[in-house]
C-alpha positions in Angstrom: -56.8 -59.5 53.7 -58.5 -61.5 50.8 -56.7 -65.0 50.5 -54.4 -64.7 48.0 -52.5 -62.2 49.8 -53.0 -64.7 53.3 -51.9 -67.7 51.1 -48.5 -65.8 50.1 -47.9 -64.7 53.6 -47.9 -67.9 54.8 -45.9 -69.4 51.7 -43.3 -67.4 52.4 -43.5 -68.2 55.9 -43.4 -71.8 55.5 -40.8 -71.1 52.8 -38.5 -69.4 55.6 -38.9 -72.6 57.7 -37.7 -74.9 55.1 -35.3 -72.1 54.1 -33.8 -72.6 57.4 -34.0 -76.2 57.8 -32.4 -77.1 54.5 -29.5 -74.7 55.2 -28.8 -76.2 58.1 -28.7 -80.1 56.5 -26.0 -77.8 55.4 -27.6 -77.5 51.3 -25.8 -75.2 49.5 -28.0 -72.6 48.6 -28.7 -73.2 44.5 -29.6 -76.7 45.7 -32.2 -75.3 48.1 -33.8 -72.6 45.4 -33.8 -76.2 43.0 -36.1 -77.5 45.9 -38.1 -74.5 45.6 -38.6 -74.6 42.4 -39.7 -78.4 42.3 -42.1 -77.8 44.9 -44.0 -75.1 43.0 -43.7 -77.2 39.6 -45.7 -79.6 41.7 -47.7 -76.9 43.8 -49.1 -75.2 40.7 -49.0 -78.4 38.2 -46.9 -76.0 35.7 -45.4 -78.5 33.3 -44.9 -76.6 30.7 -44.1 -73.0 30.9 -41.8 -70.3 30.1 -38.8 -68.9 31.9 -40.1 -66.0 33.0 -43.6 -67.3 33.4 -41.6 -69.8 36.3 -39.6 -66.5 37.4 -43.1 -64.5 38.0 -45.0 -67.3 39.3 -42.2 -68.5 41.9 -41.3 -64.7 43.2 -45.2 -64.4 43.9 -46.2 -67.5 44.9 -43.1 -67.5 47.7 -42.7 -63.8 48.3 -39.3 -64.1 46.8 -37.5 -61.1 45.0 -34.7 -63.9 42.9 -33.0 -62.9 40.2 -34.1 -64.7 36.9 -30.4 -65.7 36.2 -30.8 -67.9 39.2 -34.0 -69.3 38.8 -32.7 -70.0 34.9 -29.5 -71.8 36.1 -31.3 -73.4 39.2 -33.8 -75.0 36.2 -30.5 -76.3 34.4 -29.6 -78.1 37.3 -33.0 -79.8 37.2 -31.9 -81.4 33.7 -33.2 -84.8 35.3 -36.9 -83.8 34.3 -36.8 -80.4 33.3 -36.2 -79.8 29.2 -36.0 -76.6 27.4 -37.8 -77.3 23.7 -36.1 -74.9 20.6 -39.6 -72.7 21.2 -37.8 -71.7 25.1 -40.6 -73.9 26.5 -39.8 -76.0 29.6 -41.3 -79.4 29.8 -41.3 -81.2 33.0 -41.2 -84.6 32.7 -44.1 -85.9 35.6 -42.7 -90.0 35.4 -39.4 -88.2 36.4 -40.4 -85.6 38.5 -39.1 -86.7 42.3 -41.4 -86.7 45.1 -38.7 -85.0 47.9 -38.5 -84.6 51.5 -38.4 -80.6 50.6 -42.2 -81.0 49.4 -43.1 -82.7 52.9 -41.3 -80.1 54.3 -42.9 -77.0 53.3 -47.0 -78.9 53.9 -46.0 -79.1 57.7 -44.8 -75.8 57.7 -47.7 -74.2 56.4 -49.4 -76.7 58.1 -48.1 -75.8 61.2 -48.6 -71.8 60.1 -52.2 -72.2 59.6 -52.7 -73.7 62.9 -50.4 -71.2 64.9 -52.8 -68.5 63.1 -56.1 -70.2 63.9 -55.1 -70.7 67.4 -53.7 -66.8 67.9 -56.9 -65.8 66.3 -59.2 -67.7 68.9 -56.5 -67.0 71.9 -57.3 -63.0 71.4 -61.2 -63.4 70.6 -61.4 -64.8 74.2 -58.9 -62.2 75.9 -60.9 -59.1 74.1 -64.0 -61.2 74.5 -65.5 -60.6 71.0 -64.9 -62.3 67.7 -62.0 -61.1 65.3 -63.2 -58.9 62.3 -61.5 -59.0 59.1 -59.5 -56.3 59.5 -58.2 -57.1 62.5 -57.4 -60.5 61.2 -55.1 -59.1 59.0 -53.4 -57.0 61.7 -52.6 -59.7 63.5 -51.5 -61.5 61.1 -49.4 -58.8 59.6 -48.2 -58.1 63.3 -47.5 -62.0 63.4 -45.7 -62.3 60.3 -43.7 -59.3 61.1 -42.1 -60.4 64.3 -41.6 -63.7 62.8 -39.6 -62.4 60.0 -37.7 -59.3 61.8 -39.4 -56.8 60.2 -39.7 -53.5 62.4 -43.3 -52.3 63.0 -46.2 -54.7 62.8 -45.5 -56.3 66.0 -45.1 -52.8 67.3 -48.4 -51.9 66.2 -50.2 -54.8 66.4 -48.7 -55.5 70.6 -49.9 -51.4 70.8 -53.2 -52.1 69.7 -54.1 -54.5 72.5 -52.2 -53.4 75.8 -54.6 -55.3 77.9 -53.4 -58.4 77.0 -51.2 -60.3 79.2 -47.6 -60.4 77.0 -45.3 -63.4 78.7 
């Protein structure tokens, strides 16, 4: 898995968690794609870009699949620092541009990803008692990723591929 692929996995990961977390501060959900969207502005430094340069880049950067009708009203919204010039540019305004819990929220989820990762890595180097190649890094973090998200198959393949190991 090379690590742009890694990097998305665990975007969209961490982009799940905050997903969640926002949703349950009881955000409607525009509000919560806006909070997305700011975090990538600041994420990627894109202060200046076009509408479906910001549709592309947040759909791959988070794993998402949004409409660009959304992400084209959720940038309205963001009026407060977010201009559309008569070219169709958007220009971010940085002085204006708010530093937000959301943006906290998603570096400790991918914080704590990376570090739930590391530590499954290590955990089955020492049960199999050899390090983890590549691929099998990749497995298991498909396998991980998977189960996390609901998603039929890679945990079933990846639990399959190590029997021996002690499941609790």
């Amino acid at each position: 898995m090379n690590i742009t692929e890694k990097s998305t996995e665990i975007n969209y990961l961490a982009a799940m968690a905050v997903f969640q977390q926002l949703f349950d501060e009881q955000k409607n959900v525009q509000d919560v794609i806006c909070s997305f969207i700011k975090h990538y502005i600041v994420s990627t430094r894109s202060y200046d870009f076009l509408l479906e340069e910001i549709y592309n880049g947040i759909n791959s950067f988070y794993n998402f699949k949004l409409p660009i009708a959304i992400v084209k009203s959720s940038l309205r919204k963001l009026k407060d620092f977010v201009s559309k010039n008569s070219e169709g540019h958007y220009l971010v305004d940085i002085a204006k541009l708010p530093t937000e819990m959301e943006n906290n929220k998603f570096a400790e989820n991918q914080s704590i990803n990376d570090k739930l990762i590391i530590e499954l890595e290590k955990y089955l180097s020492e049960k199999i008692k050899r390090e983890l190649n590549e691929i099998e890094k990749k497995e298991l973090f498909d396998g991980l990723c998977g189960f996390l998200i609901g998603v039929n198959g890679y945990y079933k393949s990846t639990v399959e591929k190590y029997p021996k190991i002690k499941r609790v």
